[in-house]
C-alpha positions, 0 to 999 in steps of 0.5 A: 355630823356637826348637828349630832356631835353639838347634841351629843355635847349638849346631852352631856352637859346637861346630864352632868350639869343636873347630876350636879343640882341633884347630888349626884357626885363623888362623896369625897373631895381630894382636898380632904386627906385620907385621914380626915376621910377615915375619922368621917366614916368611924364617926358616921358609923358611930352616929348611925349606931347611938342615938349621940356620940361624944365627940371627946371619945372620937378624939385622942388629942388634947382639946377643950374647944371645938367649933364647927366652920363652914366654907369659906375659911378657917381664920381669925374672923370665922373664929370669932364668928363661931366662937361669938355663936357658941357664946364664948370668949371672943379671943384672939386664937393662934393658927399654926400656918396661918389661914386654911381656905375651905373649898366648898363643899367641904366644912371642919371642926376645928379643935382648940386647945389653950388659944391655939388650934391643935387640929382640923378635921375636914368633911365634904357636906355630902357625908356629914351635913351640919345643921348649922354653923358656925359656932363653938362649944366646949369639950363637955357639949361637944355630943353630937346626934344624927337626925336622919339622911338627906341623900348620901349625906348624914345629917347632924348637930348639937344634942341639946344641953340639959 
């Protein structure tokens, strides 16, 4: 009886264990507000339908600024390292409510108006996958393209400036 339950265990752990190294778990973290889930899914809706989206249509918020930031915080040293990558002003930018942890496997654009950010959108890594981050672009570059499905994940990054 012992003999069976351990192997039964096992089995479980295991299945769970490689569903985990092959992506196959829930798409939505709960440390992602329905709201940030709900602009995810028009803007992935929006990129599987045009060839590029401009990420100021998408947003009804004043901002001149967007930097993608990967985990593991929004802060002031993820900032400059984005902002630094973007090839932009490495100046000191205003966090209402101070740092904001980014639980893997989550990422965000973080929208900056004036020095102070205005707004955070989060996303789990297994809808929108960024190609690479961190870095910053202003309102004007901030046109985004889809390059295809890696598993459930929809993978984008910056449409070339031209």
């Amino acid at each position: 009886m012992a003999g069976g339950l351990f192997l039964a265990s096992a089995a479980l752990m295991l299945h769970l264990g490689l569903n985990v190294l092959w992506g196959v778990v829930p798409n939505q973290s709960v440390a992602i507000s329905a709201e940030d889930r709900a602009f995810a899914r028009q803007f992935k809706a929006h990129l599987a339908a045009s060839p590029q989206v401009d990420l100021a249509g998408e947003t009804a918020f004043p901002w001149q600024v967007v930097c993608v930031i990967e985990p593991f915080e929004l802060d002031d040293a993820s900032l400059r390292e984005a902002l630094h990558a973007g090839g932009l002003p490495e100046e000191p930018v205003e966090l209402p409510g101070g740092p904001v942890a980014i639980p893997q496997p989550n990422w965000l654009f973080a929208f900056i108006d004036g020095h102070r950010v205005v707004r955070a959108i989060a996303f789990h890594h297994r809808e929108i996958e960024p190609r690479h981050g961190p870095y910053c672009v202003p309102r004007e570059r901030a046109r985004f393209a889809g390059f295809g499905h890696s598993g459930e994940a929809f993978t984008i990054d910056l449409v070339p400036w031209s």
